[in-house]
N, C-alpha and C positions, 0 to 999 in steps of 0.2 A: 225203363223203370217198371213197366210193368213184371208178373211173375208168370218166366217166361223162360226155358234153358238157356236163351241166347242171352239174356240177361241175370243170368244166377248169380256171375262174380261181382257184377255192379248191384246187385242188392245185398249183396255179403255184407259191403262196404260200407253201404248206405246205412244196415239196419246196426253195423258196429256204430258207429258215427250220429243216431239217430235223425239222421235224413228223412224224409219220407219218403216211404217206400211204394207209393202210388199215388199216380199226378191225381190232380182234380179233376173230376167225370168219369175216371178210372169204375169199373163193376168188378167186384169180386163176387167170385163163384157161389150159389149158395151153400152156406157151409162153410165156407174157407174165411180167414182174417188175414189183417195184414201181415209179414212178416214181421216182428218184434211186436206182437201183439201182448196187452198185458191185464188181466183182468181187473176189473176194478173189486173192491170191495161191496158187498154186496148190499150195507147201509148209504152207499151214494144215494141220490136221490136221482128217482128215475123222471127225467121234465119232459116236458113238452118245447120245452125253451123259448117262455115267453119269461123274459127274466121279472118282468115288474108284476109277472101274476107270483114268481119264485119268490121274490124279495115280500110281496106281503102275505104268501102262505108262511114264509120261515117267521115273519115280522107275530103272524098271530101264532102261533107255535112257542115262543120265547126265543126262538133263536135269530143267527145270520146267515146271509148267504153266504157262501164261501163256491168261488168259479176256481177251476183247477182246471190248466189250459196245457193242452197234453199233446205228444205225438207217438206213433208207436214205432217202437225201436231205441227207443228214447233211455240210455242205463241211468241218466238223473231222474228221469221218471221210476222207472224200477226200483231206483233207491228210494225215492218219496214212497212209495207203496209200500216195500218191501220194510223198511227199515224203519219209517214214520208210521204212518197208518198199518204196519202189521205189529205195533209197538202197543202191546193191551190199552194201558195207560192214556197213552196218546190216541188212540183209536174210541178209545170212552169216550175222552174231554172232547173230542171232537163230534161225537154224534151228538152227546147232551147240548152242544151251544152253536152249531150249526147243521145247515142243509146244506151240501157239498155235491155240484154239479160237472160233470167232464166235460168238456170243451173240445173237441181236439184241434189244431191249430189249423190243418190242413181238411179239414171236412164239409161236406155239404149240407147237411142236417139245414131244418130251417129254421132261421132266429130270431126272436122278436125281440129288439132291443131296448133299452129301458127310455127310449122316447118313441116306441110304440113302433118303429120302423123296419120292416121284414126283410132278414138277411142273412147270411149264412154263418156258418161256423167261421171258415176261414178270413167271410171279412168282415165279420165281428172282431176277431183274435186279430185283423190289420187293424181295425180301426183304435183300439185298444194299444194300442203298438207294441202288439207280444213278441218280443225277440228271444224269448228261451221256452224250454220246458225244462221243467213245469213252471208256470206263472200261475201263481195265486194270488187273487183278487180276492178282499174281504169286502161286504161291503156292509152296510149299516142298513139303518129301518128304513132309512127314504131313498137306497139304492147309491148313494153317496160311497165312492172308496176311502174306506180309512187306513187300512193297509195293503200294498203289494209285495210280495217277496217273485222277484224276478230270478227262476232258478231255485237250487235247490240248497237247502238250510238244512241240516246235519239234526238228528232228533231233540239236542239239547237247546238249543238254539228256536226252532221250530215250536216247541213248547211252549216256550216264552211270547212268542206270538201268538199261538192263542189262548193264552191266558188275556196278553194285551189285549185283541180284539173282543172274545167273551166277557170283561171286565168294563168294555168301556172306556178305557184308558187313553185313549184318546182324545176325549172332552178334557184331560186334565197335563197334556203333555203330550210329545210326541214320539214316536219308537225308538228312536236313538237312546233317546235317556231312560227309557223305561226295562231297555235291553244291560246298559249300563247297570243301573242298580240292580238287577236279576245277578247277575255274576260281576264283579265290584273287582279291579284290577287294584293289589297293593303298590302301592308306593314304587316300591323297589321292582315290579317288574316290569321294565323297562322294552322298546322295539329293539330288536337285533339289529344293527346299523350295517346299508347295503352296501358295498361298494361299489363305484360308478355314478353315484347318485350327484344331482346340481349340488354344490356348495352352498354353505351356510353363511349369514342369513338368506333364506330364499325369498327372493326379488323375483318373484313368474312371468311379471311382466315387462321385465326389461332381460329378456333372453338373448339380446343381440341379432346377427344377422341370420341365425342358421340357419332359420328356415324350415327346423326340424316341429313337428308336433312335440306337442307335452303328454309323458304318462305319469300320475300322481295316484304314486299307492299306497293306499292306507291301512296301515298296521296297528295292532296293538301288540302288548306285553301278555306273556300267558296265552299264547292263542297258537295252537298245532297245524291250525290252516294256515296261518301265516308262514311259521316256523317254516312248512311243506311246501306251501310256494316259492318263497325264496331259497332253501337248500336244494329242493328236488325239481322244480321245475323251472325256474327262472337260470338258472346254472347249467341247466344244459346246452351244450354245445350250439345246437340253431338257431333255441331262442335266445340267449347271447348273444349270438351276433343279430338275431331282428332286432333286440334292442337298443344297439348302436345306431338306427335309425331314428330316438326317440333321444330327448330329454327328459330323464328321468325324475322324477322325485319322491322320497319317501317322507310319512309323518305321519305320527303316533294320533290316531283318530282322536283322541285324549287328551292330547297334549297340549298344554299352554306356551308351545313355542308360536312365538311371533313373525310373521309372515307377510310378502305381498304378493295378493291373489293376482290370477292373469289377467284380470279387469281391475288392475290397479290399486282394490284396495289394504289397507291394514288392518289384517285377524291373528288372531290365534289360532291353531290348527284346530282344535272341537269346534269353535264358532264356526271356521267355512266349514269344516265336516256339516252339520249340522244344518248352514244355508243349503248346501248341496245334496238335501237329506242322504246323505251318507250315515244308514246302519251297521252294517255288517263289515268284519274286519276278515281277510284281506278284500279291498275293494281296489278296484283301478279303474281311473275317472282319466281317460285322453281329451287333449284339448287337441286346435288345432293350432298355426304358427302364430296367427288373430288371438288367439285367448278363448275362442267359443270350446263346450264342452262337444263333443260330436260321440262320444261312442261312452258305456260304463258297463264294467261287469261288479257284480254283487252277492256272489254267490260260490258256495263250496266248486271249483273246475280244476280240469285234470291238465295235461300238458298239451292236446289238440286243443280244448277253448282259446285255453290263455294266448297260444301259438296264434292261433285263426284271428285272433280280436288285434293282436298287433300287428297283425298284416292286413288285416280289413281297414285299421287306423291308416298304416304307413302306406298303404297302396294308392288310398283318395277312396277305395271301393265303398264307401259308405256313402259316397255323393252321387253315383248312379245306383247302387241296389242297397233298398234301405231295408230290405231283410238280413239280418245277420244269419240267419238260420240258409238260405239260399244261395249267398255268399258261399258259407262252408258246405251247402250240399256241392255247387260246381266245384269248388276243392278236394273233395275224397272221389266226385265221378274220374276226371283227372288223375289222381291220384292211384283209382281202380283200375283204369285201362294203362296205368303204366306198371301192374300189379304190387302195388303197396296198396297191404293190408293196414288199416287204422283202426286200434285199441284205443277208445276212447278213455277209457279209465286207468291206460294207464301215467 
């Protein structure tokens, strides 16, 4: 993994894929950056990464802190930069109501955490349980998170949050519903209904003997990322068949359909959404054959996440390596030395 001729094709892969492209204690050249290096904007705030000296410089300043947990090579991160933060608009509201700090997920930098305890980038971003980039951490005056967005949220979307966290809106509710009323879904439009999914009434916890996991994905009406997972990637051919591994489920994040959750109880679909703070539509929340939840993605992903996470569920691989990010790096190395290139985007 280092940057090396003998290794140029396994970084190709890696930096498509946003793997990391250089282990931990790795030295680069001076001069040189990682491979899928991306500059930050240049109103980040540049720290020392004592967070709780961050938290009450941003605190007497009028703003918050906002952590942005990064890796380089990363095209979710590209896209957060590229498409969010190079968005005028979005790039104002965000210098005016916050201080916003890079992270990266794999770095050694030194970090003082917000109970005073000296540590590094990388296991700060473990102790935090950062499984994507970019993960955004907001956090409040006393260091408290009020919201995370795990992964990356599309500029319309994005906005909405920080409006939520700049406004406070949190003392009066929580992001689901605040995300709700920002874009208000009419009546009539309705989840495109998946085929293969458990039957209706959904009973979760009485699944019989299969044996198989649960994947329970949450759609709404009006929604293009939905619309795009279930046409274009959930239909394709391999992941079709992973997901004959899985019991399916779909429901409308919204919806007043009546249900029993895998722990037995009777909800309506928004109420467990909502227990489960389930924001963002489409969401997919695996259980295992018990009913515990073990793995969720939440965020705008292409046809390698979605792939990788039903296979990280269906394999058990979540019960020895509890990075999802490490998981799919050994997946595209594999995948490099048997020369398949991976387009994560597409």
């Amino acid at each position: 993994m280092r940057f090396a001729c003998a290794a140029f094709l396994l970084l190709i892969v890696q930096v498509a894929t946003g793997a990391n492209a250089v282990p931990a204690g790795a030295e680069l050249t001076p001069g040189m950056v990682n491979p899928g290096f991306q500059e930050k904007p240049t109103w980040f705030k540049e720290s020392f990464l004592d967070i709780r000296e961050d938290v009450a410089e941003a605190k007497g300043a009028g703003r918050r802190l906002l952590l942005y947990f990064y890796q380089d090579g990363c095209p979710y991160c590209a896209k957060l930069l590229h498409d969010n933060f190079g968005n005028r608009a979005i790039a104002d509201k965000t210098r005016a109501s916050f201080d916003v700090i890079a992270i990266n997920m794999w770095g050694d930098r030194e970090v003082t955490d917000l109970d005073g305890k000296a540590t590094t980038e990388k296991a700060f971003a473990a102790d935090l349980r950062v499984q994507y980039t970019p993960t955004l951490v907001f956090l409040d005056e006393s260091g408290k998170a009020v919201l995370r967005i795990n992964g990356y949220y599309p500029p319309h979307r994005f906005d909405v949050a920080l409006d939520y966290v700049s406004g406070h809106h949190e003392q009066r509710g929580g992001f689901p519903d605040f995300l709700a009323a920002a874009a208000p879904i009419a009546a009539n439009e309705r989840v495109v209904p998946m085929a293969g999914t458990l039957p209706r009434p959904l009973k979760l916890a009485e699944r019989g003997d299969s044996g198989r996991s649960l994947l329970v994905i949450f759609s709404q009406g009006s929604c293009t990322e939905c619309d795009n997972l279930q046409r274009d990637i959930l239909s394709r051919p391999a992941i079709a068949y992973a997901l004959t591994n899985l019991d399916v489920a779909q429901l409308d994040l919204w919806g007043d359909e009546a249900l029993q959750t895998p722990n037995g109880q009777s909800l309506k679909a928004r109420d467990w959404a909502r227990d489960l703070g389930v924001a963002y539509a489409p969401s997919l929340v695996f259980f295992d054959a018990a009913g515990n939840e073990v793995f969720r993605t939440e965020a705008f992903l292409r046809a390698f996440h979605v792939h990788g996470a039903i296979d990280y569920v269906v394999s058990g691989a979540y019960r020895l390596q509890p990075s999802f990010q490490r998981f799919l790096q050994h997946r595209t190395e594999v995948l490099g030395e048997r020369g398949i290139h991976v387009d994560l985007l597409d």
